[in-house]
N, CA, C and O atoms as a Maestro MAE file, in Angstrom:
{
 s_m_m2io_version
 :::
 2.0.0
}

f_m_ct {
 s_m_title
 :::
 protein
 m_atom[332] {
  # First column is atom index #
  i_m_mmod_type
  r_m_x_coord
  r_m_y_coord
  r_m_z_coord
  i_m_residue_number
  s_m_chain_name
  s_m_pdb_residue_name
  s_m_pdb_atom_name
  i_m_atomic_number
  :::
  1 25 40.480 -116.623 210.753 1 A "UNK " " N  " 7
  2 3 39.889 -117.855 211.254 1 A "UNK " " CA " 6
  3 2 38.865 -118.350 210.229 1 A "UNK " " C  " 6
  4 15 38.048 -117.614 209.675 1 A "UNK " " O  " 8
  5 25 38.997 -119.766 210.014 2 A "UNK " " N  " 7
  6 3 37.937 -120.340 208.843 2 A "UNK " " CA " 6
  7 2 36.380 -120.788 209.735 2 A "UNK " " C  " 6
  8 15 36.104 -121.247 210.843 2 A "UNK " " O  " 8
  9 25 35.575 -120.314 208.428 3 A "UNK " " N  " 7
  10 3 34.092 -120.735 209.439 3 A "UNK " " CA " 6
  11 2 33.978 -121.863 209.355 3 A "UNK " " C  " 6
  12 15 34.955 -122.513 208.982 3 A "UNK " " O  " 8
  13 25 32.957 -122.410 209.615 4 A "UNK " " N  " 7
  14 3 32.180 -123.433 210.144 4 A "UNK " " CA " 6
  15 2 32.293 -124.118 209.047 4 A "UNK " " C  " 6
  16 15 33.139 -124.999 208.895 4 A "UNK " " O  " 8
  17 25 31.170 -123.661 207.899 5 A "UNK " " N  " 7
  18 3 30.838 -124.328 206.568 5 A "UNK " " CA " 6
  19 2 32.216 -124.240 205.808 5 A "UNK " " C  " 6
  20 15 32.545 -125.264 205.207 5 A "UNK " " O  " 8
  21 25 33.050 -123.180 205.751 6 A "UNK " " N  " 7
  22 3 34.095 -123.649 205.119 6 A "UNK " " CA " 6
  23 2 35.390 -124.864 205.562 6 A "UNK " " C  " 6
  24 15 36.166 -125.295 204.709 6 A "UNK " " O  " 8
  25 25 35.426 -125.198 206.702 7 A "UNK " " N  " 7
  26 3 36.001 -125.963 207.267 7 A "UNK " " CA " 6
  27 2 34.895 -127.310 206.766 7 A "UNK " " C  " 6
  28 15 35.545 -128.335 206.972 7 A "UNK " " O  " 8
  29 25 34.098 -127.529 206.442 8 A "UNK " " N  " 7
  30 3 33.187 -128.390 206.006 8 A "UNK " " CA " 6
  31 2 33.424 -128.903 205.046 8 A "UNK " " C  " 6
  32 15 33.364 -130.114 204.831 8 A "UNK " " O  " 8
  33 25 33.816 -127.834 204.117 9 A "UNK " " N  " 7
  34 3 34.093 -127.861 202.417 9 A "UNK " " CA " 6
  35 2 35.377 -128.491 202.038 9 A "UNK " " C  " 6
  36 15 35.605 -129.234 201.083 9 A "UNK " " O  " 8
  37 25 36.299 -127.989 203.106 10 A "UNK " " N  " 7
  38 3 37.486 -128.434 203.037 10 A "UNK " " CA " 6
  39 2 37.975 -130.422 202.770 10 A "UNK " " C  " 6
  40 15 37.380 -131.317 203.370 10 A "UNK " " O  " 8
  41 25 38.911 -130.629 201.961 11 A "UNK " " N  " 7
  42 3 39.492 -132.159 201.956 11 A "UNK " " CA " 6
  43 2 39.846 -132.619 203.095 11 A "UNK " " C  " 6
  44 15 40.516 -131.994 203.918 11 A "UNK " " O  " 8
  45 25 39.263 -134.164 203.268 12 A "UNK " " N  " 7
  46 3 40.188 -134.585 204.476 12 A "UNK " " CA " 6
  47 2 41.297 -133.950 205.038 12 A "UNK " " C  " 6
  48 15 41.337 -133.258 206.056 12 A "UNK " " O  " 8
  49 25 42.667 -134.416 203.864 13 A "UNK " " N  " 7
  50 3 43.715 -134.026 204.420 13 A "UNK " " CA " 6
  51 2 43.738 -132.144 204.644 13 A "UNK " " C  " 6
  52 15 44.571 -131.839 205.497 13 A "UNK " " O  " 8
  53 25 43.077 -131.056 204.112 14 A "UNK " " N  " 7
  54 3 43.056 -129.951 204.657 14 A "UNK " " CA " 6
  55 2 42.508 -129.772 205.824 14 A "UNK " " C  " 6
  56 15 42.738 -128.809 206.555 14 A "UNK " " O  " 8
  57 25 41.669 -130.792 206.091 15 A "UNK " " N  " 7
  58 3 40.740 -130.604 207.547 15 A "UNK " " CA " 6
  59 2 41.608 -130.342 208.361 15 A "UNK " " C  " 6
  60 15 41.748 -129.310 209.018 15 A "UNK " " O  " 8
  61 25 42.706 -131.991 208.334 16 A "UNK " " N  " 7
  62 3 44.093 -132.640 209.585 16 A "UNK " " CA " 6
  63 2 44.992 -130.770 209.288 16 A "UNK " " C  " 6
  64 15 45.351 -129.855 210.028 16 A "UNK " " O  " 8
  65 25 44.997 -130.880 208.671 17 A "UNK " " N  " 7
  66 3 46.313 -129.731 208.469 17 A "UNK " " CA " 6
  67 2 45.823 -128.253 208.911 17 A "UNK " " C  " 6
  68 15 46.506 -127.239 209.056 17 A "UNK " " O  " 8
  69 25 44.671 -128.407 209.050 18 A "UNK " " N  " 7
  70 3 44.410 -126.574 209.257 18 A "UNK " " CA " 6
  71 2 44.361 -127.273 211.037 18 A "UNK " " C  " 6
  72 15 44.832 -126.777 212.060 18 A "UNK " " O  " 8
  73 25 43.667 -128.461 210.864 19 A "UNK " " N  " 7
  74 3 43.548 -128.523 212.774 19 A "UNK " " CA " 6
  75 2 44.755 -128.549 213.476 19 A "UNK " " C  " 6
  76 15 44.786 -128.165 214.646 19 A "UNK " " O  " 8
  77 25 46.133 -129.110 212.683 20 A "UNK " " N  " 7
  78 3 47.594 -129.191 213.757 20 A "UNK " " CA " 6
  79 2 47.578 -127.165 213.460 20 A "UNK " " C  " 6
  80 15 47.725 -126.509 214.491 20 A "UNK " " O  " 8
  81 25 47.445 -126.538 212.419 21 A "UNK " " N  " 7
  82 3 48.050 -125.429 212.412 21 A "UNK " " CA " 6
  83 2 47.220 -124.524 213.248 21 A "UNK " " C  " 6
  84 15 47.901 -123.646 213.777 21 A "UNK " " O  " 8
  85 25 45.845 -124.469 213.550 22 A "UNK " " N  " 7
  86 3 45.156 -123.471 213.937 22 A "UNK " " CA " 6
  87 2 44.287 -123.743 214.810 22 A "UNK " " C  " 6
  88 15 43.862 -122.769 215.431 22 A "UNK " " O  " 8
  89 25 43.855 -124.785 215.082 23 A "UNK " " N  " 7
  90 3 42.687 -125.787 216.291 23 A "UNK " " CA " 6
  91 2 43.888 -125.671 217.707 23 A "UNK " " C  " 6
  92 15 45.117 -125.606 217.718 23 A "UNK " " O  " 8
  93 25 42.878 -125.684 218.789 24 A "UNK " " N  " 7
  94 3 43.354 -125.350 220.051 24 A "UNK " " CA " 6
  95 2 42.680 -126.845 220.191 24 A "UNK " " C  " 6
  96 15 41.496 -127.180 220.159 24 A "UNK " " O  " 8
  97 25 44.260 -127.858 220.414 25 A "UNK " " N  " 7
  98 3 43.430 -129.518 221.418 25 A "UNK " " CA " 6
  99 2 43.394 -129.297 222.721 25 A "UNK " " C  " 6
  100 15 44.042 -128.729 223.601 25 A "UNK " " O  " 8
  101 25 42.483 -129.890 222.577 26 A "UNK " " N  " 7
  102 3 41.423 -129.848 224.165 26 A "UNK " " CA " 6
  103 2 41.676 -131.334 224.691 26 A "UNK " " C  " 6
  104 15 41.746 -131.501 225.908 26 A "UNK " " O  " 8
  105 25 41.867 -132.811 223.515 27 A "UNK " " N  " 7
  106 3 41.923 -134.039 224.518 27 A "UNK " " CA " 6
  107 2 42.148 -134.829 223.372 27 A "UNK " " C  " 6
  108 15 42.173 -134.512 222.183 27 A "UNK " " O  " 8
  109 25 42.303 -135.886 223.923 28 A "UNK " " N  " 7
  110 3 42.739 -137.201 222.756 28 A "UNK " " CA " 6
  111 2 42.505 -138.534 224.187 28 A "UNK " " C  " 6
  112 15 42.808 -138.484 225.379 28 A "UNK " " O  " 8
  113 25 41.668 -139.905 223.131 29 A "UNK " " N  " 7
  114 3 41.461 -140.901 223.985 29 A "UNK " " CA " 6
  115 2 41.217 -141.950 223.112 29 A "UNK " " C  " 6
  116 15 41.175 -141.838 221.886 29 A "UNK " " O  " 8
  117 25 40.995 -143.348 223.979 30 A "UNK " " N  " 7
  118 3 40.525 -144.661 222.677 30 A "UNK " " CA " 6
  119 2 39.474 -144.667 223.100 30 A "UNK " " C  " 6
  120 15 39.051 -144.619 224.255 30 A "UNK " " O  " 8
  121 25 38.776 -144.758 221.690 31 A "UNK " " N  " 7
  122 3 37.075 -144.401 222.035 31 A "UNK " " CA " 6
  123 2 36.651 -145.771 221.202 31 A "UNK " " C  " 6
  124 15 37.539 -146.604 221.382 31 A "UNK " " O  " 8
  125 25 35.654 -146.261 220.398 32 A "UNK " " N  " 7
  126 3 35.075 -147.566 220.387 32 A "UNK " " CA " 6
  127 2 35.335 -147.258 218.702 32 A "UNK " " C  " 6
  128 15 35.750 -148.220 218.054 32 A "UNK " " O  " 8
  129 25 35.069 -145.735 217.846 33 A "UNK " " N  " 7
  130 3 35.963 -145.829 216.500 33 A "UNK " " CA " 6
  131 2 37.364 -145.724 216.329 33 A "UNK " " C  " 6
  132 15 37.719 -145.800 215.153 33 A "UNK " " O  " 8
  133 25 38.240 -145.574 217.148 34 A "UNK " " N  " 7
  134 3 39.478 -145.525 217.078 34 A "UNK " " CA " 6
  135 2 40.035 -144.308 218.045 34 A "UNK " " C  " 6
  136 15 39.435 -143.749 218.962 34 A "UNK " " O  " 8
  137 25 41.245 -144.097 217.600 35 A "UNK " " N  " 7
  138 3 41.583 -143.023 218.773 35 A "UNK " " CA " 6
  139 2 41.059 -141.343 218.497 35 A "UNK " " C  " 6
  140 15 41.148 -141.029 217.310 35 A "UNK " " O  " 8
  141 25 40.665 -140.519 219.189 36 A "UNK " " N  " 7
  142 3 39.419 -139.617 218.974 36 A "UNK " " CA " 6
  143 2 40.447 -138.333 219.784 36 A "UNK " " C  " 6
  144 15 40.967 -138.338 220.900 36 A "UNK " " O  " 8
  145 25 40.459 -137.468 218.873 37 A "UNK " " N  " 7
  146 3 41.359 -136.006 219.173 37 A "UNK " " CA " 6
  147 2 40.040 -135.152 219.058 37 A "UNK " " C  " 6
  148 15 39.254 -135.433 218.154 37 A "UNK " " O  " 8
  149 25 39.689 -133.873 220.139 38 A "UNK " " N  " 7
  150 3 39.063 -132.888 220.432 38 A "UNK " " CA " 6
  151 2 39.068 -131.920 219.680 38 A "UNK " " C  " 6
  152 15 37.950 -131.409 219.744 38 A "UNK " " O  " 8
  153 25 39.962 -131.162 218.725 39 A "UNK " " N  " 7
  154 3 39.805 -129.630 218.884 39 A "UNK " " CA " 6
  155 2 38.848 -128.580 219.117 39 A "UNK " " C  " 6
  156 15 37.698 -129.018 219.130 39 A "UNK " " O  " 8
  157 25 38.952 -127.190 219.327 40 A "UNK " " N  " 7
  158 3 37.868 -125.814 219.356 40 A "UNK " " CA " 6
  159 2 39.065 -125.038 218.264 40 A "UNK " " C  " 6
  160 15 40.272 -124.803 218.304 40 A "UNK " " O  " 8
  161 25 37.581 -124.749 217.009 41 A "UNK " " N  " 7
  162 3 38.007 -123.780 216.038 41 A "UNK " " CA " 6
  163 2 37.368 -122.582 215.968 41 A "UNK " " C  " 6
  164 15 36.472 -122.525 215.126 41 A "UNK " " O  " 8
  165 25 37.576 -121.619 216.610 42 A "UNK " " N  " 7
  166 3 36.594 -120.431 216.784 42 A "UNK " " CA " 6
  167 2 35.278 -120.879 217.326 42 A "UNK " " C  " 6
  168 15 35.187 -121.336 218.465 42 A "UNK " " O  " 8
  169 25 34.334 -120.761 216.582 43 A "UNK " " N  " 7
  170 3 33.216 -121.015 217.155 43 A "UNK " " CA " 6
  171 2 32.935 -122.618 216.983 43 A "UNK " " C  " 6
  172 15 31.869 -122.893 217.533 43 A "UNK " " O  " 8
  173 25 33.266 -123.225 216.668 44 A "UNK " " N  " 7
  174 3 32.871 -124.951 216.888 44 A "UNK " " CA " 6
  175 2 33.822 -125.877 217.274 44 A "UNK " " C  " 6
  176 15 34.856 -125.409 217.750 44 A "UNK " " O  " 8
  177 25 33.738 -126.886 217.198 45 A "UNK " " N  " 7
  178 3 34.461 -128.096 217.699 45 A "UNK " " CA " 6
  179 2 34.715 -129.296 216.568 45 A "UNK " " C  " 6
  180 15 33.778 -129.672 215.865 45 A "UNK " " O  " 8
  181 25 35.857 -129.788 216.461 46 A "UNK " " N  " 7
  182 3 36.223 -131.015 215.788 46 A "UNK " " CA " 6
  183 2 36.594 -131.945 216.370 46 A "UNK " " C  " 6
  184 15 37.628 -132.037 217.031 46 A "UNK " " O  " 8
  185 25 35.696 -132.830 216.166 47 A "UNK " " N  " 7
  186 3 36.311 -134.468 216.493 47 A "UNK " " CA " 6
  187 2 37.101 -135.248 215.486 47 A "UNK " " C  " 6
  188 15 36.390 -135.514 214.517 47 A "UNK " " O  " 8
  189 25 38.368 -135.725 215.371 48 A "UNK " " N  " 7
  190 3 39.203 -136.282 214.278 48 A "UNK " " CA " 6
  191 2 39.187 -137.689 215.112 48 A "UNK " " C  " 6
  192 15 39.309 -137.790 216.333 48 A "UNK " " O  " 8
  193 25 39.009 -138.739 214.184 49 A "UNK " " N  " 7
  194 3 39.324 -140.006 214.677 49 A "UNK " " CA " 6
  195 2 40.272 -140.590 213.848 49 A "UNK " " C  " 6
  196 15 40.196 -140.433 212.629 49 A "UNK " " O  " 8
  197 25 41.471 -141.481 214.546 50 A "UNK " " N  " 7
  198 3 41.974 -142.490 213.288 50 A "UNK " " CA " 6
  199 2 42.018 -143.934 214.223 50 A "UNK " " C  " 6
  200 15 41.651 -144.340 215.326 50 A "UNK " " O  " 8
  201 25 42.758 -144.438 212.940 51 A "UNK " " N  " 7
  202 3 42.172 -146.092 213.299 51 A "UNK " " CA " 6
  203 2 43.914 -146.486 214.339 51 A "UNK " " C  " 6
  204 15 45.038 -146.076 214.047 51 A "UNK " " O  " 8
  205 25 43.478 -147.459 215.632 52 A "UNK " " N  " 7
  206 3 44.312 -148.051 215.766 52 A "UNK " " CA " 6
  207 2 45.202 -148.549 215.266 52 A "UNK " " C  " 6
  208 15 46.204 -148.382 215.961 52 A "UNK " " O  " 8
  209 25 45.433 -149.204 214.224 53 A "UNK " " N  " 7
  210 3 46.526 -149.609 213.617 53 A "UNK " " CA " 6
  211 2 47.428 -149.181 212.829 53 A "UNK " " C  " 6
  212 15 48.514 -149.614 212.444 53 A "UNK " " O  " 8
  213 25 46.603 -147.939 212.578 54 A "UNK " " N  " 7
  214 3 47.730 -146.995 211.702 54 A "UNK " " CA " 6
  215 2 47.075 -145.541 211.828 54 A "UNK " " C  " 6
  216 15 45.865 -145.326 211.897 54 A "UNK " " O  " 8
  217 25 47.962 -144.705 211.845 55 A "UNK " " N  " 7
  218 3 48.015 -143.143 212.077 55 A "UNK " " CA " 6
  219 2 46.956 -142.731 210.963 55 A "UNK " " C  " 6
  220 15 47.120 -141.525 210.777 55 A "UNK " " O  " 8
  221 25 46.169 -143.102 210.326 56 A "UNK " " N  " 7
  222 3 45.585 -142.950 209.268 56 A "UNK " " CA " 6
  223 2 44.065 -142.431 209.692 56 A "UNK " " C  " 6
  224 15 43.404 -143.220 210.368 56 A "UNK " " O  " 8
  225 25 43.420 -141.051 209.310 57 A "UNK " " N  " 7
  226 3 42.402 -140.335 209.792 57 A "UNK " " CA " 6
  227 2 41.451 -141.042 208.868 57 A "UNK " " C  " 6
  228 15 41.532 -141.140 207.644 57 A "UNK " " O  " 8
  229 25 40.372 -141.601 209.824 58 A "UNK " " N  " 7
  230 3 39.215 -142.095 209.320 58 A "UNK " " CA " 6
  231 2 37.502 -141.464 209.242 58 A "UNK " " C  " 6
  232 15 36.356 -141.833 208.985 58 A "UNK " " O  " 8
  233 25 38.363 -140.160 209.699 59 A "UNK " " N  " 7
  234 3 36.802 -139.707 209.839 59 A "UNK " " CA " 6
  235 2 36.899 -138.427 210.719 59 A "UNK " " C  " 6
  236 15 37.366 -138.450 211.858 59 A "UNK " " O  " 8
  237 25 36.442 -137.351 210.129 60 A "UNK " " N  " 7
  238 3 36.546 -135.838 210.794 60 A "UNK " " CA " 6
  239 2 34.812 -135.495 210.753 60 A "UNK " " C  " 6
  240 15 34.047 -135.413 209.792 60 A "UNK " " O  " 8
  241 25 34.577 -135.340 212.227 61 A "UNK " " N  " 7
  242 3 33.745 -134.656 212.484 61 A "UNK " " CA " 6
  243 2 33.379 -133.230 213.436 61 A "UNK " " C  " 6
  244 15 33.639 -132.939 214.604 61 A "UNK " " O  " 8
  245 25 32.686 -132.546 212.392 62 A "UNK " " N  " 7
  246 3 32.704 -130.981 212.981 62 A "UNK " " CA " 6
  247 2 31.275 -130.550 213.246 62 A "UNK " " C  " 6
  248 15 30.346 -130.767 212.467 62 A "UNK " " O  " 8
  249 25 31.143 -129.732 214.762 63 A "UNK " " N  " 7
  250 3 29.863 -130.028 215.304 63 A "UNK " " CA " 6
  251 2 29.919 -128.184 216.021 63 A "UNK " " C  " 6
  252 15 30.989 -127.694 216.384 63 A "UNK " " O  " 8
  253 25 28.961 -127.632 216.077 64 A "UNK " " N  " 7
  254 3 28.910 -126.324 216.993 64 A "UNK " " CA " 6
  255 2 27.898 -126.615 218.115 64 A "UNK " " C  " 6
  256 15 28.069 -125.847 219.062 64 A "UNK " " O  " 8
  257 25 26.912 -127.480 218.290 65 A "UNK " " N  " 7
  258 3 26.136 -127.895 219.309 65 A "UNK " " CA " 6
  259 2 26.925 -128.422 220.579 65 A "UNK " " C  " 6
  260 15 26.808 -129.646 220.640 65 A "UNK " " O  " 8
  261 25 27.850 -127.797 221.829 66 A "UNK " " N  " 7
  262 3 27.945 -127.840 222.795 66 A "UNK " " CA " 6
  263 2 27.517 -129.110 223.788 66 A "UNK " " C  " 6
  264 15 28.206 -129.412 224.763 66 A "UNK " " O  " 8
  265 25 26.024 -129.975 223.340 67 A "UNK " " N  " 7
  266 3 25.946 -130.796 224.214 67 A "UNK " " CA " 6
  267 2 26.265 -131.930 223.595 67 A "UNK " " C  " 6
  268 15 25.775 -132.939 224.100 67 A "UNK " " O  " 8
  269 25 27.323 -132.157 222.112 68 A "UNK " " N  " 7
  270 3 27.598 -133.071 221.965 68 A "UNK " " CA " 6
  271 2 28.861 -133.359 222.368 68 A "UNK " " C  " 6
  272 15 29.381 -134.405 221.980 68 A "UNK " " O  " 8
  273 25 29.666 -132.323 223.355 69 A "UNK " " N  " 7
  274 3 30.623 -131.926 224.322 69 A "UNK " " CA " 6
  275 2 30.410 -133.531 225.528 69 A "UNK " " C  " 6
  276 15 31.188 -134.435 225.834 69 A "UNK " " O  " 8
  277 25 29.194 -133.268 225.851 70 A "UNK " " N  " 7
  278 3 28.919 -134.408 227.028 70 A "UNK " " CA " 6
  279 2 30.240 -135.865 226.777 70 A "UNK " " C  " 6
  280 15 31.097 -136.249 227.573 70 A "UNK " " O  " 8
  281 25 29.938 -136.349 225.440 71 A "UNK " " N  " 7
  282 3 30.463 -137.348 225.522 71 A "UNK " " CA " 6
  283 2 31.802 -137.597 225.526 71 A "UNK " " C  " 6
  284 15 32.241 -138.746 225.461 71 A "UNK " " O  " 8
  285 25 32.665 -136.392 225.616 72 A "UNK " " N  " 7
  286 3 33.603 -136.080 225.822 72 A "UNK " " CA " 6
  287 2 34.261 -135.922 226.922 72 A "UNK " " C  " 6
  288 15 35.473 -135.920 227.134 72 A "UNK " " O  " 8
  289 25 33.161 -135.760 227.769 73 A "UNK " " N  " 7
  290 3 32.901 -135.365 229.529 73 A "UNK " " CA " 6
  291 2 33.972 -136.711 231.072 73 A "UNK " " C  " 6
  292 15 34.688 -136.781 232.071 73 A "UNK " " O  " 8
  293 25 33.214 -137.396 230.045 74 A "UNK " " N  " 7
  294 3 34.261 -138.476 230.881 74 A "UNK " " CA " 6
  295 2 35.431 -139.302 230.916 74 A "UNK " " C  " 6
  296 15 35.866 -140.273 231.535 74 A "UNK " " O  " 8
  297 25 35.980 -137.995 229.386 75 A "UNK " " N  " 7
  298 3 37.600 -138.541 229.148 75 A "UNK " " CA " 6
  299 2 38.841 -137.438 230.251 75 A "UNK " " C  " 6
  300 15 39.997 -137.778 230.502 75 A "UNK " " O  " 8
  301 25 38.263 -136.313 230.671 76 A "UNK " " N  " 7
  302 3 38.821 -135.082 230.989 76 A "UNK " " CA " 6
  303 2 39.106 -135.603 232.311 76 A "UNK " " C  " 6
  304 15 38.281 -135.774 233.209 76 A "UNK " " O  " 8
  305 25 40.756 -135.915 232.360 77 A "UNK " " N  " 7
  306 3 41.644 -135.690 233.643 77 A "UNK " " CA " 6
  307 2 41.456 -134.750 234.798 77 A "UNK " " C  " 6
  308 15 42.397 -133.959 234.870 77 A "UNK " " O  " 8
  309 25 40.446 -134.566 235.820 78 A "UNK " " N  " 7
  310 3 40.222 -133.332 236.091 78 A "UNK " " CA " 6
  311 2 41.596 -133.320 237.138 78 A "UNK " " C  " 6
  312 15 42.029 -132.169 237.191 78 A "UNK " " O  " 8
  313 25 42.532 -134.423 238.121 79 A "UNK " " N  " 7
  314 3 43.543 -133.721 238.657 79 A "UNK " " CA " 6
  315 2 44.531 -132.517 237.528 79 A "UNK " " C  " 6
  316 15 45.149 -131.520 237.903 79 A "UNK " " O  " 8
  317 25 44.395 -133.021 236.181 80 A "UNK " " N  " 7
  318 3 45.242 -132.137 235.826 80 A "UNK " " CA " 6
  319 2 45.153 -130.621 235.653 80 A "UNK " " C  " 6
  320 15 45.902 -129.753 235.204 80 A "UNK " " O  " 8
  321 25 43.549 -130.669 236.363 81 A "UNK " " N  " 7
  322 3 43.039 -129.258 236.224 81 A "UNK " " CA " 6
  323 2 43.831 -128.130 237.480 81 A "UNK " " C  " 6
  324 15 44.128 -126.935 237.470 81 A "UNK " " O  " 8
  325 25 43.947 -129.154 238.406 82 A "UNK " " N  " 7
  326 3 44.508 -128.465 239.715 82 A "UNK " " CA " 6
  327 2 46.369 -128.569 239.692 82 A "UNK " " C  " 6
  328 15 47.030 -128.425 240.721 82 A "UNK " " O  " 8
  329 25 46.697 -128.713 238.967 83 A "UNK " " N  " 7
  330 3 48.079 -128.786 238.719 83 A "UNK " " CA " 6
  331 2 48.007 -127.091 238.603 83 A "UNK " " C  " 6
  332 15 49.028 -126.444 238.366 83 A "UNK " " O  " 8
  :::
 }
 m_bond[331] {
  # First column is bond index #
  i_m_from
  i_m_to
  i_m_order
  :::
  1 1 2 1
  2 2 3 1
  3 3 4 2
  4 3 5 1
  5 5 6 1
  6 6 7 1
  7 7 8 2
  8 7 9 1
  9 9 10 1
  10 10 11 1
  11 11 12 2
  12 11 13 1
  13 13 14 1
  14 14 15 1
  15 15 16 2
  16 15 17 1
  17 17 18 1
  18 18 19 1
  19 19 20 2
  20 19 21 1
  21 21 22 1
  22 22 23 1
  23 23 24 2
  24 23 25 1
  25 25 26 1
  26 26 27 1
  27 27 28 2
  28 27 29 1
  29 29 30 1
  30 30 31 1
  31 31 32 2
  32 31 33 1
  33 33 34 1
  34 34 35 1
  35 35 36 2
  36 35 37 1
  37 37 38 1
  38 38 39 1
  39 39 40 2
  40 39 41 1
  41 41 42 1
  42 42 43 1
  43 43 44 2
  44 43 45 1
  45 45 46 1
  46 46 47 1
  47 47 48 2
  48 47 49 1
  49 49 50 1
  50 50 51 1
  51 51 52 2
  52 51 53 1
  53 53 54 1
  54 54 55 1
  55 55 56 2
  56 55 57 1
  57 57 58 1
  58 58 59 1
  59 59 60 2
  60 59 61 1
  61 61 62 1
  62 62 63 1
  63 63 64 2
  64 63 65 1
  65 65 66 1
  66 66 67 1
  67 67 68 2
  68 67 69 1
  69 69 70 1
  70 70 71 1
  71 71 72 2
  72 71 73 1
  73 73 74 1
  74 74 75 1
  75 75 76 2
  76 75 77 1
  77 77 78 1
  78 78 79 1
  79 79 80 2
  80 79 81 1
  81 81 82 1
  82 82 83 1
  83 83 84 2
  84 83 85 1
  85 85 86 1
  86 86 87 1
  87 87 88 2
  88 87 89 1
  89 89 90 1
  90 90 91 1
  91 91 92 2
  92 91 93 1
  93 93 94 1
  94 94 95 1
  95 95 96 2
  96 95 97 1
  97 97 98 1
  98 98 99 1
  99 99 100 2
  100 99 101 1
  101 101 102 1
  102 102 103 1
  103 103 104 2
  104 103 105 1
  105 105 106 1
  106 106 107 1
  107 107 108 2
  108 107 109 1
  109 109 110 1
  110 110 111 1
  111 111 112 2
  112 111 113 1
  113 113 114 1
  114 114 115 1
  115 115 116 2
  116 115 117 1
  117 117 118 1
  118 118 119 1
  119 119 120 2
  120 119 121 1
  121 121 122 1
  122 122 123 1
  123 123 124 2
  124 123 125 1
  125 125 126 1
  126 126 127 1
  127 127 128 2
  128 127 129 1
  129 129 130 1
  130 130 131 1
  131 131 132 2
  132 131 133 1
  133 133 134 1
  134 134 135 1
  135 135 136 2
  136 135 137 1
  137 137 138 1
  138 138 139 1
  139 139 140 2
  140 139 141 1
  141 141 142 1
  142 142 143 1
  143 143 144 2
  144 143 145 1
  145 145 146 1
  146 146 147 1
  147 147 148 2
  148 147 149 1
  149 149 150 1
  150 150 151 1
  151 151 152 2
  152 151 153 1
  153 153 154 1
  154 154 155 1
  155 155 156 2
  156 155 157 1
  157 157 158 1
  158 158 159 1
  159 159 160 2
  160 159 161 1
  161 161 162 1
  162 162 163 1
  163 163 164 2
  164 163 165 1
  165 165 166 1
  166 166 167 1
  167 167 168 2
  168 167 169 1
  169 169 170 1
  170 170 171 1
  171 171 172 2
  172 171 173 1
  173 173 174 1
  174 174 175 1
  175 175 176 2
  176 175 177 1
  177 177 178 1
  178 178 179 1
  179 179 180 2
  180 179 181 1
  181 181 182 1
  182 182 183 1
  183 183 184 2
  184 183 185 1
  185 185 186 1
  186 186 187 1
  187 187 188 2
  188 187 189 1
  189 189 190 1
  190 190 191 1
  191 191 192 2
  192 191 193 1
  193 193 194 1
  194 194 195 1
  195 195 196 2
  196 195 197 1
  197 197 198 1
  198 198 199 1
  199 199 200 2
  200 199 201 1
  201 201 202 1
  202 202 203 1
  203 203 204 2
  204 203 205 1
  205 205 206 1
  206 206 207 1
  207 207 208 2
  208 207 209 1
  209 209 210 1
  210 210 211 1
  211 211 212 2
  212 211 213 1
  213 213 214 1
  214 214 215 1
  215 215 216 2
  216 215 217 1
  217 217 218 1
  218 218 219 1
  219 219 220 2
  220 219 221 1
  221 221 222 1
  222 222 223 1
  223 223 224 2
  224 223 225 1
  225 225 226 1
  226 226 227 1
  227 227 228 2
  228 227 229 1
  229 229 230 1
  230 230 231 1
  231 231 232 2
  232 231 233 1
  233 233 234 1
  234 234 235 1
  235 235 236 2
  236 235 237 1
  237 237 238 1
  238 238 239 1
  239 239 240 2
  240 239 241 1
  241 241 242 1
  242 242 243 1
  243 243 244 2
  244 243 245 1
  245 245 246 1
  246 246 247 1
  247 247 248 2
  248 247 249 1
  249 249 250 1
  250 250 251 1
  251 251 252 2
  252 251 253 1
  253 253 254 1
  254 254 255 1
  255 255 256 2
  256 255 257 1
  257 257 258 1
  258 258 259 1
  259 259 260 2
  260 259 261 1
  261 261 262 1
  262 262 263 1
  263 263 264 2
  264 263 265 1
  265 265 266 1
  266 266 267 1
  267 267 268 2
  268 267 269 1
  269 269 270 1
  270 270 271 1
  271 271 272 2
  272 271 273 1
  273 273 274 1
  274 274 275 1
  275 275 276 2
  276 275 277 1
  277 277 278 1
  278 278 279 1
  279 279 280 2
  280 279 281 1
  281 281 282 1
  282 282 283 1
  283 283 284 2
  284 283 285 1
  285 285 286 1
  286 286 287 1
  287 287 288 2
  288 287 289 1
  289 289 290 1
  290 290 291 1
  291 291 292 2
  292 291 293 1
  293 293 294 1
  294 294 295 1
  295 295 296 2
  296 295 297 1
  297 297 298 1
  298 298 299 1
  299 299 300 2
  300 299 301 1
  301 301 302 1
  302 302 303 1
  303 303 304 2
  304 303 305 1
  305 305 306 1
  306 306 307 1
  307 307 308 2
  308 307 309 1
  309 309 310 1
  310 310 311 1
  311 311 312 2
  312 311 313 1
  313 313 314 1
  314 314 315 1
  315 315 316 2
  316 315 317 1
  317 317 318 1
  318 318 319 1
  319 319 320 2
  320 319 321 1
  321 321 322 1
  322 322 323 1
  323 323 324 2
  324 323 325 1
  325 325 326 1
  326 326 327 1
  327 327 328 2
  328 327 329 1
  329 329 330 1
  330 330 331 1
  331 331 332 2
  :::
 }
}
């Protein structure tokens, strides 16, 4: 599993590619920068955004602080929890 800071270090496009191969998604929604994917990488969290109009990643952000979780809070389907 890659840490924190090395997932940091990493190129855009290695960011996208280690997150389809090894990130556990948690959610995906349209948020006000574009459409906004969740993952948990061991110990932290990635937010990947790309732009509406094209599949194109505009911006990876990686965070281990938990209460920046909140804003995430009111995308989560909870019937699908009881399925």
């Amino acid at each position: 599993m890659i840490t924190y800071f090395r997932f940091l270090l990493l190129p855009l496009s290695e960011k996208n590619q280690y997150l389809q191969q090894n990130g556990t998604f948690l959610l995906d929604y349209s948020g006000d920068k574009g459409i906004v994917k969740l993952y948990a990488v061991g110990d932290f969290f990635v937010e990947l955004y790309s732009n509406y109009s094209s599949d194109c990643i505009s911006e990876v952000v990686a965070f281990k602080n938990i209460q920046r979780l909140q804003q995430h809070a009111d995308h989560i389907d909870l019937a699908l929890l009881s399925a």
